[in-house]
NUPA-578880 format. One line per 2 residues: their letters; for each residue y, z, x of C-alpha. Coordinates in steps of 0.02 Angstrom, whole numbers, always signed. Each point is the difference from the previous one (the first is absolute). Example, Ala and Ser with C-alpha at 12.3 -4.5 7.8 and 13.67 -1.06 7.14 Angstrom:
BEGIN
AS> -225/+390/+615 | +172/-33/+69
This chain:
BEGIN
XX> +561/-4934/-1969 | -16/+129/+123
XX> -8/+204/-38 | +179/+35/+56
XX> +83/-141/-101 | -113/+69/-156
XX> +81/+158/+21 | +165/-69/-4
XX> -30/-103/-157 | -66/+137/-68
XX> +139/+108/+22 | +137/-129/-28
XX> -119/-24/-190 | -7/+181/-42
XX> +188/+21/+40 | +72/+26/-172
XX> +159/-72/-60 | +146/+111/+83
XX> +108/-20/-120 | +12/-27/-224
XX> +175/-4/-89 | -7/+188/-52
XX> -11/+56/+209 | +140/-111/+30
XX> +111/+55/-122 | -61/+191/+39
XX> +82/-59/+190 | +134/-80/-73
XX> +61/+143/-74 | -48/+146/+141
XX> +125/-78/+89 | +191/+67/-59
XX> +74/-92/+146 | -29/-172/+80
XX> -106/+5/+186 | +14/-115/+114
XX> -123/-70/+110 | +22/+146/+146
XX> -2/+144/-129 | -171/-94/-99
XX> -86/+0/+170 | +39/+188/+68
XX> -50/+53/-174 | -163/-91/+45
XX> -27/+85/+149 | +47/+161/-69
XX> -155/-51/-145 | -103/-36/+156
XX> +32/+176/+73 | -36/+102/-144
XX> -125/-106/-60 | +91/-38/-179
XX> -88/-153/-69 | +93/+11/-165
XX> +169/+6/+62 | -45/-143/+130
XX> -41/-117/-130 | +147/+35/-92
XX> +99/-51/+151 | -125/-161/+2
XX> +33/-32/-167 | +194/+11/+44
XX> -8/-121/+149 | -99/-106/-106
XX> +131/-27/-142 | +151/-16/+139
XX> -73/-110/+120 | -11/+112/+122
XX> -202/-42/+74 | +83/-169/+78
XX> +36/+106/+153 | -152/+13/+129
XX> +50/+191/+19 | +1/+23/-190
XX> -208/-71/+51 | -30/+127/+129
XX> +64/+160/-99 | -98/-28/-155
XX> -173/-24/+116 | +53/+157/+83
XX> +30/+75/-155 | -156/-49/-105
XX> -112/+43/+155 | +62/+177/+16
XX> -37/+22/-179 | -169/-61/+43
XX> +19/-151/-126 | -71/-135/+121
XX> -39/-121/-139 | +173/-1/-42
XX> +72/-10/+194 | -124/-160/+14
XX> +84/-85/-157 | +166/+5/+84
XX> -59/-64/+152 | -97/-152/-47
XX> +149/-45/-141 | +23/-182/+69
XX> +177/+18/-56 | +31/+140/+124
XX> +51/-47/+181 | -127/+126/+108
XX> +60/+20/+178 | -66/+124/+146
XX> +69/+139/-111 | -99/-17/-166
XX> -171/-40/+140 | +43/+168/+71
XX> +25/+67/-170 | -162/-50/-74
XX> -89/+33/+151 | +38/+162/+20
XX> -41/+38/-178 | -165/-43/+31
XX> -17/+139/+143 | +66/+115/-84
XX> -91/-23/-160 | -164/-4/+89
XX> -38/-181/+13 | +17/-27/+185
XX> -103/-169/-3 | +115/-85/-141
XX> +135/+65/+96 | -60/-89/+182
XX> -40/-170/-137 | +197/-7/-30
XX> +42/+35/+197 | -103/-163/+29
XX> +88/-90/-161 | +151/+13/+66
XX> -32/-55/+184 | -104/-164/-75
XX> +157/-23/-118 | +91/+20/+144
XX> +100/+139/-36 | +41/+85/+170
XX> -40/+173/-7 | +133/+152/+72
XX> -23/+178/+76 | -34/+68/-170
XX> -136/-119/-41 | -103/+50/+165
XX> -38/+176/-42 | -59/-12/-176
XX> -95/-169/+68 | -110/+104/+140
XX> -4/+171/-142 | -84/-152/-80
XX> -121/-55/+122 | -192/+43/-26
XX> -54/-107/+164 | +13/+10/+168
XX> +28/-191/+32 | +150/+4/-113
XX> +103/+135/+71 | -48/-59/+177
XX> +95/-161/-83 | +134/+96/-53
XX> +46/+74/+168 | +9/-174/+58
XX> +124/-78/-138 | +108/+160/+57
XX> +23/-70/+175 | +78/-182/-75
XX> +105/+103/-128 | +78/+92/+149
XX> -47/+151/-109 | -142/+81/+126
XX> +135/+151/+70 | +48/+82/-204
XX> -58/+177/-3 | -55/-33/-168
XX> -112/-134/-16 | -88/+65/+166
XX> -25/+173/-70 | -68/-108/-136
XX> -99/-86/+121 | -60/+128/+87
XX> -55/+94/-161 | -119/-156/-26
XX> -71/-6/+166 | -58/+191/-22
XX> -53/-28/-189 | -113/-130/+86
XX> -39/+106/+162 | +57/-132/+121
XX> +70/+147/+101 | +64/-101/+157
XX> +79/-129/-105 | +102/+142/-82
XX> +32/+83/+139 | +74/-167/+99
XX> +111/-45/-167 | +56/+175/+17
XX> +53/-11/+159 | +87/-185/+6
XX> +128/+95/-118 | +147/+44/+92
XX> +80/+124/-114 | -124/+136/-83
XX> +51/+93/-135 | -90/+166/-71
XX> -89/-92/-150 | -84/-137/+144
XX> -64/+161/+94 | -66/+75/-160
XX> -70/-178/-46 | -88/+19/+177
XX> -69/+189/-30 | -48/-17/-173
XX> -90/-166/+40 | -101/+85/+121
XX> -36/+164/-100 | -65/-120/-145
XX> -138/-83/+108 | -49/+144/+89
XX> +72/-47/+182 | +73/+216/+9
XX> +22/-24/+197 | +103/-151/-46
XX> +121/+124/-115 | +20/+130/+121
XX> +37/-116/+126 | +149/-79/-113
XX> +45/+147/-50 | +19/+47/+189
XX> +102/-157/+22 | +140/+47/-125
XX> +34/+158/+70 | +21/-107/+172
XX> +101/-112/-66 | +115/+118/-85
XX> -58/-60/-191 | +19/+171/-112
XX> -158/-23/-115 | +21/+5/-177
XX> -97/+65/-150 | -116/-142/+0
XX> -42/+6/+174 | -24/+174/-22
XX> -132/-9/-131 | -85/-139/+92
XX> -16/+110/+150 | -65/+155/-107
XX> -114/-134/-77 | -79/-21/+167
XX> -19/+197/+50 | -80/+23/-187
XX> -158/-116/+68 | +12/+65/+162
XX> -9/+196/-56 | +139/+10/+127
XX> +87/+175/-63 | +114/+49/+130
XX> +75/-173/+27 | +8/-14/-199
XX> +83/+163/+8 | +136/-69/+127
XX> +49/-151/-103 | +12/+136/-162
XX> +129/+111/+106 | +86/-193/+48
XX> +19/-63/-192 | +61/+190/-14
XX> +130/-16/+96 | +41/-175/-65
XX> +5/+69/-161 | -132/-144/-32
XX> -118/+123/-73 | +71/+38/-174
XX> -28/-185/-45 | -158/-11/-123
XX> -98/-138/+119 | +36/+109/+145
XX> -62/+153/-77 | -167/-76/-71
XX> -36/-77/+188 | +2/+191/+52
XX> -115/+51/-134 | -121/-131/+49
XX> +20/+45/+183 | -20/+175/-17
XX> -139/-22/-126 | -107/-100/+112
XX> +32/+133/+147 | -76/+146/-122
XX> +173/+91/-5 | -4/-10/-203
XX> +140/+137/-5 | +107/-87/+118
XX> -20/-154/-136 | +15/+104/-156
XX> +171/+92/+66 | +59/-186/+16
XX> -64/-61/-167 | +77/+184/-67
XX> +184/-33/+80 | +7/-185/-53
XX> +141/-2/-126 | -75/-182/-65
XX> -164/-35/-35 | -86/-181/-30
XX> -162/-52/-39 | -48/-21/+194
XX> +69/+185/+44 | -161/+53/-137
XX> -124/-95/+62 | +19/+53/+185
XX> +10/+175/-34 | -156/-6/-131
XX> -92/-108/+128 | +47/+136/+160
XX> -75/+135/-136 | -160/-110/-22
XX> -18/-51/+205 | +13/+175/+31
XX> -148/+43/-127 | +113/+108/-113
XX> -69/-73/-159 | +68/+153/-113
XX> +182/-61/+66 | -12/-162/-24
XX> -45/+16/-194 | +123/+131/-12
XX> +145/-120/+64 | -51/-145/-107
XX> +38/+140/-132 | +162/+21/+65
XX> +42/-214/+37 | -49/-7/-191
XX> +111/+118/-57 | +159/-75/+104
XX> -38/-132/-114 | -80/-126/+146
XX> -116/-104/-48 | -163/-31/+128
XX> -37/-154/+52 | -170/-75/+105
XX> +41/+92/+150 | +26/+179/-104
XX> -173/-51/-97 | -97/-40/+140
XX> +60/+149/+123 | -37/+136/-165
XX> -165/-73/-46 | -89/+58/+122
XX> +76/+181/+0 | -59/+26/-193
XX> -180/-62/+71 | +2/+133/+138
XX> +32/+132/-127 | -99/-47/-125
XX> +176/-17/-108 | -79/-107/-164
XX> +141/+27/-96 | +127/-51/+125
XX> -121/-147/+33 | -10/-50/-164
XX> +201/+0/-36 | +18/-107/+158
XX> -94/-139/-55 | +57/+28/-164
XX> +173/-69/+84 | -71/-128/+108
XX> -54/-82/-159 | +157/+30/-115
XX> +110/-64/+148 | -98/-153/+45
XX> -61/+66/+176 | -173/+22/-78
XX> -24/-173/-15 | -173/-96/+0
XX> +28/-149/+161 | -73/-57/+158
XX> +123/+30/+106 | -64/+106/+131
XX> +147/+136/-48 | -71/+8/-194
XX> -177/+23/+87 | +50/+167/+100
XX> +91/+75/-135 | -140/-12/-109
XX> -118/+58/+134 | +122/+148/-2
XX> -26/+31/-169 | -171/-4/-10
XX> -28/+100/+160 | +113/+122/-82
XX> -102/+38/-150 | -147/-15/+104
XX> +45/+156/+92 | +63/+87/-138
XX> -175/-15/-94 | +66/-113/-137
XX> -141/-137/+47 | +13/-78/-196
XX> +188/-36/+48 | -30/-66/+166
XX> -149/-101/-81 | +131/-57/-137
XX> +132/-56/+146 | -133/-94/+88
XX> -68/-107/-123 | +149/-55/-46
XX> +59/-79/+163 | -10/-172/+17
XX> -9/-5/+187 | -104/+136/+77
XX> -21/+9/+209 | -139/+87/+103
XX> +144/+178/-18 | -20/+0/-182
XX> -196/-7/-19 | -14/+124/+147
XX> +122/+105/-99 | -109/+17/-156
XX> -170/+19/+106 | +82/+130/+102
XX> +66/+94/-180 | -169/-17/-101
XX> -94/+68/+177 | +139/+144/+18
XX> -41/+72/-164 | -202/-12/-15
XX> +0/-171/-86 | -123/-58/+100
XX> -55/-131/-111 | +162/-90/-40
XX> +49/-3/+181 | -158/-89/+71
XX> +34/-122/-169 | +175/-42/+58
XX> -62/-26/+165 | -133/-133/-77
XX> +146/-92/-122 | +79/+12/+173
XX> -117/-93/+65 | -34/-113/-141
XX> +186/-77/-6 | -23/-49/+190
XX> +104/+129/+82 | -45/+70/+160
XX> -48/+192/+27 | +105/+96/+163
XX> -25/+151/+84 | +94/+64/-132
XX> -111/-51/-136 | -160/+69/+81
XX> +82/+183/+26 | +15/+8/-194
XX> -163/-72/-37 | -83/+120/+139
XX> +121/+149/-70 | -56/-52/-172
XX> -170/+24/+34 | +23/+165/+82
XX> +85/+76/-142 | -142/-64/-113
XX> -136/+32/+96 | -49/-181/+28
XX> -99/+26/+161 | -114/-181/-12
XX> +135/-87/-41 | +124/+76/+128
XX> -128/-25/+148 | -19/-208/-74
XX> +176/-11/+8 | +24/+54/+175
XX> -127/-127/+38 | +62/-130/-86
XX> +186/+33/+57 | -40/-97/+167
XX> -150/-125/-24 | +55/-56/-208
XX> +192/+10/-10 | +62/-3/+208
XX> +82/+170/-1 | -19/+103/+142
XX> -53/+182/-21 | +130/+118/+59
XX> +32/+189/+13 | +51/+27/-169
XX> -155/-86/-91 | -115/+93/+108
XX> +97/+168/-49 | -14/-57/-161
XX> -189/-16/+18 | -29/+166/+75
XX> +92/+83/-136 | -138/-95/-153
XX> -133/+59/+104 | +86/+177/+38
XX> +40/+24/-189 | -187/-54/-28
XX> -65/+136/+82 | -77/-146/+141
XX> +71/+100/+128 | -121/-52/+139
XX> +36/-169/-28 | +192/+11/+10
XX> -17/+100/+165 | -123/-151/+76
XX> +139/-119/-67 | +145/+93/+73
XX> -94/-3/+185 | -65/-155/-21
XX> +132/-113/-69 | +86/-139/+108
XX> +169/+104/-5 | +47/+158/+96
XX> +13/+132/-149 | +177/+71/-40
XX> +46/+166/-63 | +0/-68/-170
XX> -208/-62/+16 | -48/+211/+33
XX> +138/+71/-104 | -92/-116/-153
XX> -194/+78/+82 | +64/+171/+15
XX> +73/-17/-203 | -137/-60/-39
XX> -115/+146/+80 | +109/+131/-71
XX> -44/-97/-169 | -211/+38/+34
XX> +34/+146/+94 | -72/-74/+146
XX> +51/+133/+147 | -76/-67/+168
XX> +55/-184/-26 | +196/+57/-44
XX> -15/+106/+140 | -40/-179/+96
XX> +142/-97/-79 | +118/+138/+10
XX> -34/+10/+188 | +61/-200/+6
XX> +151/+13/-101 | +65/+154/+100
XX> -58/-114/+163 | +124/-137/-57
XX> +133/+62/-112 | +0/+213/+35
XX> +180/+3/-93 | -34/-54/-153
XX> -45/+143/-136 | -103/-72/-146
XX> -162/+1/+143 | +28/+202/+30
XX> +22/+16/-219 | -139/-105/-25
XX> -126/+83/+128 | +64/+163/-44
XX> -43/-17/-178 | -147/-53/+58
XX> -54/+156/+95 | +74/+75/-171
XX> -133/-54/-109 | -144/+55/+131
XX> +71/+192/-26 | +39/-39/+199
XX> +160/+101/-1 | +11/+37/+194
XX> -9/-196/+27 | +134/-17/-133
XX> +103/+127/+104 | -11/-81/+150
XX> +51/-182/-51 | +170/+84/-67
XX> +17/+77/+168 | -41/-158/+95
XX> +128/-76/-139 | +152/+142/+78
XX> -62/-39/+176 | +22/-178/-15
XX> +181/+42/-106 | -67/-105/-122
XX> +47/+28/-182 | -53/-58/-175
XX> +126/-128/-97 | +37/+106/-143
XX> -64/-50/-188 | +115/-98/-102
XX> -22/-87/-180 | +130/-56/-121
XX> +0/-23/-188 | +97/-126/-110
XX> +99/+40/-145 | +118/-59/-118
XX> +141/+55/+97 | -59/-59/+200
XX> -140/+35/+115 | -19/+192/+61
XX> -71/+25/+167 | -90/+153/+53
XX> -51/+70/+164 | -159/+141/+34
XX> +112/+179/-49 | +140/-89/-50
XX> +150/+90/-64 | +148/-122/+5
XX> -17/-78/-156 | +150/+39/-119
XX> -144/+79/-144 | -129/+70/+123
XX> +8/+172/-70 | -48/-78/-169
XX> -149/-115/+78 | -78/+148/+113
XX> +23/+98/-164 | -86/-125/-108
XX> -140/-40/+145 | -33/+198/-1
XX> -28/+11/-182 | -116/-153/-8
XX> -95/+89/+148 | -10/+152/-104
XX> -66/-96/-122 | -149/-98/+98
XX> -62/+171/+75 | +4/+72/-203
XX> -146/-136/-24 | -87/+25/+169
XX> +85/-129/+120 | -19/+64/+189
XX> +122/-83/+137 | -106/-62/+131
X> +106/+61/+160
């Protein structure tokens, strides 16, 4: 016995009874009046549409106890019926009832029903049943048999069998077709079954664009696109957010905005899929007001419209925001889902938000999308977590979260090593990167940052220099810019400052900014004039715009009592326009994350914190404190 026809059995087996005496006398006497066959099978369909499983099987039951399921149409209805309610066990036990006649109705029935249920390969199984059975299939068999199809041999089949049915020229089964040939990116063959169709409707040219948006092929779309307009097709909402799909990826904001003013004018853009294409457009062109004033005006609001316009917030680095409207999505009473986890995750880890952190997974786990698997999906969301509490400083909770996964990739053991090295725990992080090690896994570049930025922290100069080393000659990983930085910085913070300047001349790679910004940090550190002076002189060389070198040497000259020096590197810093990124930190409570910027005074209670930072100021200089300035 093969898989599929276990499936079946096992379906048909754990299909209970439909019926005991009490349901049938419960139908018996719902109905007041007596149905007929026509009235019993629209009050199946109208079962079907609103999905009302009880009422359907009290029309069963009905048709049962008249005689009514002798009629191949009576068949058909109650497959529809059960298979909207998503009761496929029970659809299957109507159609293999020997004592029912099954036609090409009751094959498209059941086939269908598959699709739709999610069981596309059962569903192709019965489109073969019926041709070996020789049941001759119709125009509403062929497009739920090629939704079906999960191989390219079989659809190119398919398109074949059209040609003897004389069925090759319906705008249906070739949007159908076409759909297929996309899905498996056999462009040209889509493109010639789209053009051997003499009549094309809207929904075949938005079959055509949103093919072609799906696997990338944006010339393709714009082209298509082009060709409607030629051939006088008006476009409709889908083609419009296929279209606005395409200028998203492309950053393309003035063409984006052109299609916007077009839906406008359509009045396609009050429609909720419309309106969330928009938001992702916008988003993805950096014009997050443009999206918010959409999201704001949007009368309707669906799951989708919240995760675009959390997910602009986050692309656009506006972490604040993003936590803020996951406030707001929970109090509309919308529940996240992965998408909403895995876009705020990463916002409560670049503000440190623990608490917001720690109610997120708190979710995941309560609604099942914390779940322990291998799937590849379960993996990253874990890796989420854990890199989450990694950042916020909670390394027990991201230890916690670790061990417990049952499948753990390369991303999740660079995630702790990276975590233990970010907060001093030099120790732990070079004995994850041995278990690493140990369980056959590995190391990447990424892997040798940490351990290298692990050592730095903890002042693990031997075992930093063995390491880059080894990186090459024992584990086959290339040295690159970032490990020697990482290097420079151990010996920097080590006070071996002549050895990090021979390293950062002498090293196979051309030093960046980064390389003498790390030196010069590290000579402000030992108060090591001459040599910043040197470093300085190569970071203004190759980036002169960027202000941390002009702080950093500045305070450098600061500590020497060198005041005229300190002068002139803020006048070279007006010269050169260049100015310093103001301060900002933020602080988590119990009702949100508060950001503050250097002298800020926009914060709803800033009289009350300035007044409260003065008296604790007051308070330090009382017992002696001086403010070094």
């Amino acid at each position: 016995m093969n898989k599929r026809t276990c499936f079946f059995g096992i379906l048909i087996k754990k299909s209970p009874l439909f019926f005991n005496f009490s349901s049938i006398s419960t139908a018996i006497q719902s109905f007041q009046q007596p149905y007929n066959l026509t009235t019993c099978i629209a009050s199946l369909q109208a079962s079907a549409h609103h999905k009302n499983l009880a009422k359907g099987k009290e029309i069963h039951s009905y048709m049962l106890i008249n005689g009514f399921l002798n009629s191949p149409l009576s068949i058909t209805s109650l497959i529809n019926m059960y298979s909207k309610c998503n009761q496929m066990n029970f659809a299957l036990s109507i159609f293999s009832d020997p004592t029912h006649e099954i036609n090409v109705f009751a094959f498209n029935a059941i086939i269908s029903g598959f699709i739709t249920n999610g069981f596309p390969e059962e569903g192709f199984e019965f489109y073969q049943k019926m041709q070996n059975e020789g049941v001759i299939p119709d125009k509403f068999t062929f497009p739920c048999a090629i939704k079906a199809c999960l191989d390219v041999l079989e659809i190119k089949k398919i398109h074949g069998l059209l040609f003897k049915f004389g069925l090759e020229l319906d705008v249906f089964i070739g949007s159908a077709l076409v759909n297929c040939y996309l899905k498996f990116g056999l462009m040209e063959h889509a493109q010639v079954a789209f053009e051997e169709l003499p009549i094309r409707d809207v929904v075949l040219w938005n079959a055509m664009v949103n093919g072609y948006a799906q696997i990338g092929q944006f010339e393709m779309v714009l082209e298509t696109f082009r060709r409607m307009n030629d051939e006088s097709v008006v476009p409709s909402r889908f083609t419009v957010t296929g279209v606005l799909s395409v200028f998203a990826v492309m950053g393309d904001l003035n063409n984006g905005r052109i299609i916007h003013g077009f839906a406008m004018k359509m009045g396609y853009d009050s429609g909720v899929a419309v309106s969330n294409s928009l938001i992702d457009m916008y988003g993805k062109c950096k014009c997050i007001e443009d999206a918010l004033e959409i999201f704001e005006m949007m009368r309707e609001k669906d799951i989708f419209s919240w995760n675009s316009i959390v997910s602009v917030h986050e692309q656009c680095g506006d972490h604040d925001g993003t936590l803020r409207l996951l406030d707001r999505m929970l109090g509309a009473g919308i529940q996240p889902d992965l998408v909403t986890v895995t876009t705020v995750l990463p916002a409560c880890s670049h503000l440190a938000a623990l608490m917001h952190g720690r109610e997120i997974h708190g979710y995941m786990i309560v609604s099942g999308l914390g779940k322990d698997g291998k799937d590849i999906d379960d993996v990253l969301l874990k890796n989420a977590v854990i890199d989450m509490y990694a950042k916020c400083g909670s390394m027990r909770d991201a230890h916690l979260v670790f061990e417990r996964m049952s499948n753990k990739d390369v991303a999740s053991w660079n995630i702790m090593i990276m975590g233990y090295g970010m907060h001093g725990y030099g120790n732990e992080a070079l004995e994850m990167f041995s278990r690493m090690c140990e369980v056959q896994l590995k190391p990447d570049e990424v892997t040798f940052v940490g351990v290298l930025s692990a050592c730095s922290h903890a002042g693990f100069v031997s075992q930093g220099r063995n390491f880059l080393v080894q990186m090459k000659s024992k584990y086959d990983v290339a040295p690159t810019i970032e490990h020697y930085t990482c290097v420079i910085d151990m010996l920097g913070r080590a006070g071996q400052l002549d050895e990090a300047y021979e390293l950062a001349l002498t090293m196979p790679i051309e030093a960046n900014p980064v390389v003498w910004r790390a030196l010069l940090a590290a000579c402000r550190l030992h108060k090591h004039a001459v040599l910043a002076e040197v470093a300085a002189q190569r970071v203004f060389e190759l980036e002169p715009e960027h202000c941390g070198s002009y702080v950093l040497m500045s305070n450098v000259y600061g500590a020497f009592g060198r005041y005229e020096e300190v002068s002139e590197v803020r006048h070279t810093m007006r010269q050169q326009n260049v100015r310093k990124t103001p301060g900002c930190s933020w602080i988590e409570l119990k009702n949100g994350v508060h950001v503050f910027v250097s002298a800020d005074r926009a914060h709803p209670e800033a009289y009350s914190i300035y007044a409260g930072l003065n008296s604790l100021t007051a308070r330090l200089r009382e017992h002696g404190y001086v403010p070094d300035v």
